[in-house]
C-alpha positions as a Python dict, from the first residue, in 0.01 Angstrom:
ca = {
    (1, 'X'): (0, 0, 0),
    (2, 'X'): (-135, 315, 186),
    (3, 'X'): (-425, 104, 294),
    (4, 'X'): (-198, -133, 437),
    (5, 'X'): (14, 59, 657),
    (6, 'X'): (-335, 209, 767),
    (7, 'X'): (-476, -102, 881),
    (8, 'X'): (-188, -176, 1054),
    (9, 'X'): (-126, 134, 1218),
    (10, 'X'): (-514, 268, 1232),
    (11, 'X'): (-440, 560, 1501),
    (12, 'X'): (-201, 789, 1327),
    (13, 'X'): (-78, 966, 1652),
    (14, 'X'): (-5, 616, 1857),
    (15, 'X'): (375, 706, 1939),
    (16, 'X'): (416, 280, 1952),
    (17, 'X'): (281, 250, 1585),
    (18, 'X'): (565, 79, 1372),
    (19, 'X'): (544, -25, 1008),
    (20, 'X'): (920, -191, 947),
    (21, 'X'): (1017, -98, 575),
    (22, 'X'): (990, -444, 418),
    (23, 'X'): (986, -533, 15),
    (24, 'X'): (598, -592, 95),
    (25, 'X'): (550, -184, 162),
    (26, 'X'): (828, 13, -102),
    (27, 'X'): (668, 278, -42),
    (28, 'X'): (515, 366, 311),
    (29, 'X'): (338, 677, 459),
    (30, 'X'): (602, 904, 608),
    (31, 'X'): (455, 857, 989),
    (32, 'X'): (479, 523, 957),
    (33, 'X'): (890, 556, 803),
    (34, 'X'): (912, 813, 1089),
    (35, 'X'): (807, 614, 1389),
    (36, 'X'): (1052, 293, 1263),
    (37, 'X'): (1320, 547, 1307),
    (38, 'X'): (1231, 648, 1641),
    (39, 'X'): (1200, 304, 1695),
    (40, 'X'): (1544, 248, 1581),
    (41, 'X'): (1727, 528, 1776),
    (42, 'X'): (1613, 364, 2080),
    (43, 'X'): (1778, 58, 2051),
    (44, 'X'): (2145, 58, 2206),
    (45, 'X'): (2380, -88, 2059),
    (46, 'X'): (2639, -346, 2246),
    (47, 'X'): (2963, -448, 2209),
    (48, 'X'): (3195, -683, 2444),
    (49, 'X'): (3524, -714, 2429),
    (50, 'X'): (3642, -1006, 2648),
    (51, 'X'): (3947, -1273, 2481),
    (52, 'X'): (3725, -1578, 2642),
    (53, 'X'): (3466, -1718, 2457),
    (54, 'X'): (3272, -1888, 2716),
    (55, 'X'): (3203, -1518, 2842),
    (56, 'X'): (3141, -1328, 2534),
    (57, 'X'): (2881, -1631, 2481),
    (58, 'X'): (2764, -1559, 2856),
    (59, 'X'): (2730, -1192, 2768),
    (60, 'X'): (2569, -1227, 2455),
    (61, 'X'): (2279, -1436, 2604),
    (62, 'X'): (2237, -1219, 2929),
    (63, 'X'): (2221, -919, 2658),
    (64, 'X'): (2002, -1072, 2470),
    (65, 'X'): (1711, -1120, 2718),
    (66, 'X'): (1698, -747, 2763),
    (67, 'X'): (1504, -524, 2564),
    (68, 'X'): (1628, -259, 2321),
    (69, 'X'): (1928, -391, 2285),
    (70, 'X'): (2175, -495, 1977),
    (71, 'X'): (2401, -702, 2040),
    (72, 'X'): (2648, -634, 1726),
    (73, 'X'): (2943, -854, 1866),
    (74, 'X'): (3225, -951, 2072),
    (75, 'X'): (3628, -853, 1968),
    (76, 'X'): (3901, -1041, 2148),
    (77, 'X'): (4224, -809, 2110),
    (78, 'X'): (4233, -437, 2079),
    (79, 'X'): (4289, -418, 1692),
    (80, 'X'): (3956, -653, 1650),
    (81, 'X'): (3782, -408, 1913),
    (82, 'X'): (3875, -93, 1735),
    (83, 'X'): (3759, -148, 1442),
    (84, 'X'): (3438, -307, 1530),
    (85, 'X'): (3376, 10, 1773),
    (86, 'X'): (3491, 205, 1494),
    (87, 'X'): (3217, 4, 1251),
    (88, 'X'): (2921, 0, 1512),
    (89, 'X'): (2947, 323, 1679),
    (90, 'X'): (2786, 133, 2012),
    (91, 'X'): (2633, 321, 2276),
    (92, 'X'): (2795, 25, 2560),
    (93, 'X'): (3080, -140, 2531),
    (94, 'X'): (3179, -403, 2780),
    (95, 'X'): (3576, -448, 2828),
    (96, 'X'): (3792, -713, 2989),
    (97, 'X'): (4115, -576, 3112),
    (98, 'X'): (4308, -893, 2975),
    (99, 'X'): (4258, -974, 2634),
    (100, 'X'): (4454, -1120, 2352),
    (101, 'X'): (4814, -991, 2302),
    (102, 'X'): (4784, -812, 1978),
    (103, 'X'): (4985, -516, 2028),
    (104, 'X'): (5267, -520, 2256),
    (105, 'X'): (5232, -397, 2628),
    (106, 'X'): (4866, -275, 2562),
    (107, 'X'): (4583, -391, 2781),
    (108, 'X'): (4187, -334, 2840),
    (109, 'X'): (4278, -10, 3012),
    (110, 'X'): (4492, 110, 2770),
    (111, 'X'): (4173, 84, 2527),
    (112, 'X'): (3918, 255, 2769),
    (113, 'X'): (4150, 546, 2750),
    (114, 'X'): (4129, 561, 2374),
    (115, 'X'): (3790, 491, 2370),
    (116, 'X'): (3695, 775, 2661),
    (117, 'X'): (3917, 1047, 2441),
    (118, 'X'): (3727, 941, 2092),
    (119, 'X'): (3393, 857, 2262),
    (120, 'X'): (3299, 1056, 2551),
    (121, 'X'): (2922, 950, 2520),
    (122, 'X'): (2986, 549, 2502),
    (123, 'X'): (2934, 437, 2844),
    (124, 'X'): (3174, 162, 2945),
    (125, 'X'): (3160, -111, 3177),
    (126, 'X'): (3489, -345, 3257),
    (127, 'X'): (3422, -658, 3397),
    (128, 'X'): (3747, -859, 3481),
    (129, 'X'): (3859, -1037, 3720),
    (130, 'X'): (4141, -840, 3788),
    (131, 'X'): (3962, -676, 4120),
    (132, 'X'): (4245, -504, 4279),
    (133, 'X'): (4170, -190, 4414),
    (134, 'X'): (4473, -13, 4212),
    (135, 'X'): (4332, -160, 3879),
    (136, 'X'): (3952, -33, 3981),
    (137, 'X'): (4047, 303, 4031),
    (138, 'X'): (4278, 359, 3762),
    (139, 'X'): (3974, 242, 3482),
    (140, 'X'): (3704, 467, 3703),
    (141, 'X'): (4012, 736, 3695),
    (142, 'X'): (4037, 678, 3306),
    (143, 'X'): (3651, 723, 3219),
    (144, 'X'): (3505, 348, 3262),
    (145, 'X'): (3131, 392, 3399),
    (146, 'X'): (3154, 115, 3626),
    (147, 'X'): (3372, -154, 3718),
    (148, 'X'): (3266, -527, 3787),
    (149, 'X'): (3414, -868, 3918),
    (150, 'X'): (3348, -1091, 3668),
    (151, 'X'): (3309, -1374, 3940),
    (152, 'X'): (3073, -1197, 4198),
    (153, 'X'): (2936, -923, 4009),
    (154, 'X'): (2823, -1069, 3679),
    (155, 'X'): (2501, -1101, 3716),
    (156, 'X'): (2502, -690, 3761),
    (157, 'X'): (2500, -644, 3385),
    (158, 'X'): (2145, -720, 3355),
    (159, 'X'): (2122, -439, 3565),
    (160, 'X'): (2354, -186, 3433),
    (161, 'X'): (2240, -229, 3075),
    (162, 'X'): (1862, -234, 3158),
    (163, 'X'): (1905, 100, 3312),
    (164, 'X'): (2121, 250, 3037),
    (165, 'X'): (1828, 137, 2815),
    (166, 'X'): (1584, 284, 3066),
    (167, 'X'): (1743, 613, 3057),
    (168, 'X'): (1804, 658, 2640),
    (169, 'X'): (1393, 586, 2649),
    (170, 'X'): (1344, 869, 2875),
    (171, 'X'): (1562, 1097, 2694),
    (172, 'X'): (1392, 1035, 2373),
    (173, 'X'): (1098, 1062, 2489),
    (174, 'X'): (1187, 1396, 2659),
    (175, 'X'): (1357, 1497, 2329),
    (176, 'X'): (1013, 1452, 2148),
    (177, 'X'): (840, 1656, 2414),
}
């Protein structure tokens, strides 16, 4: 087995050498069980919360094409979102301000602010279309990271992501340092 993870990781201080735990290997070197972590703690986890599923698809496959990211899944009402938050522990969650009526008189905003006082870390992105500018600065008021029109500024979340992603790579790799 030690020959194994050898051959496939033949420079022992390669910070990009990864030997995924697999039934093959029970038993790997502890660099190689070490640098699978690492690997692991820089992938961000993802979760949407939107009520439609045409754009919790439409995230999912826009997520999807960028790297270092798990998508774990998509909640329609605030109970569903909770407890999948709750669950993943995501690093990004992105929130719809209208979703399905599970508890009375609650709303997308009302669940950034539980999210922001629980999570200060997670950063948050709403995309609605609910664009007025009362409803944008009460969610960058209550702790959302950004705020997006789902029908002009969709294609942003490529962006926003990717650079979320961009900086948890620099801060591990500062972190190692």
């Amino acid at each position: 087995m030690k020959g194994k993870s050898q051959e496939l990781c033949s420079n022992k201080s390669d910070k990009h050498c990864l030997i995924p735990p697999t039934e093959k290997w029970p038993v790997l070197d502890q660099l190689a069980s070490i640098k699978y972590n690492q690997y692991l703690m820089r992938i961000l986890k993802v979760v949407t919360v939107d009520d439609s599923p045409i754009i919790a698809e439409r995230l999912q496959t826009i997520l999807a094409q960028i790297d270092h990211i798990n998508f774990v899944g998509n909640a329609n009402n605030i109970t569903s979102a909770l407890s999948l938050i709750d669950h993943a522990q995501p690093q990004v969650v992105i929130l719809d301000i209208n979703l399905e009526a599970d508890l009375p008189d609650l709303n997308g905003i009302n669940l950034l602010i539980m999210l922001r006082k629980k999570y200060l870390n997670m950063k948050i992105i709403m995309l609605t279309n609910i664009t007025h500018l009362q409803y944008r600065n009460t969610c960058l008021a209550n702790g959302a990271d950004y705020f997006l029109d789902k029908s002009n500024e969709f294609e942003k979340i490529t962006e926003i992501v990717g650079g979320f992603t961009k900086q948890a790579e620099r801060n591990f790799i500062s972190n190692e340092e």
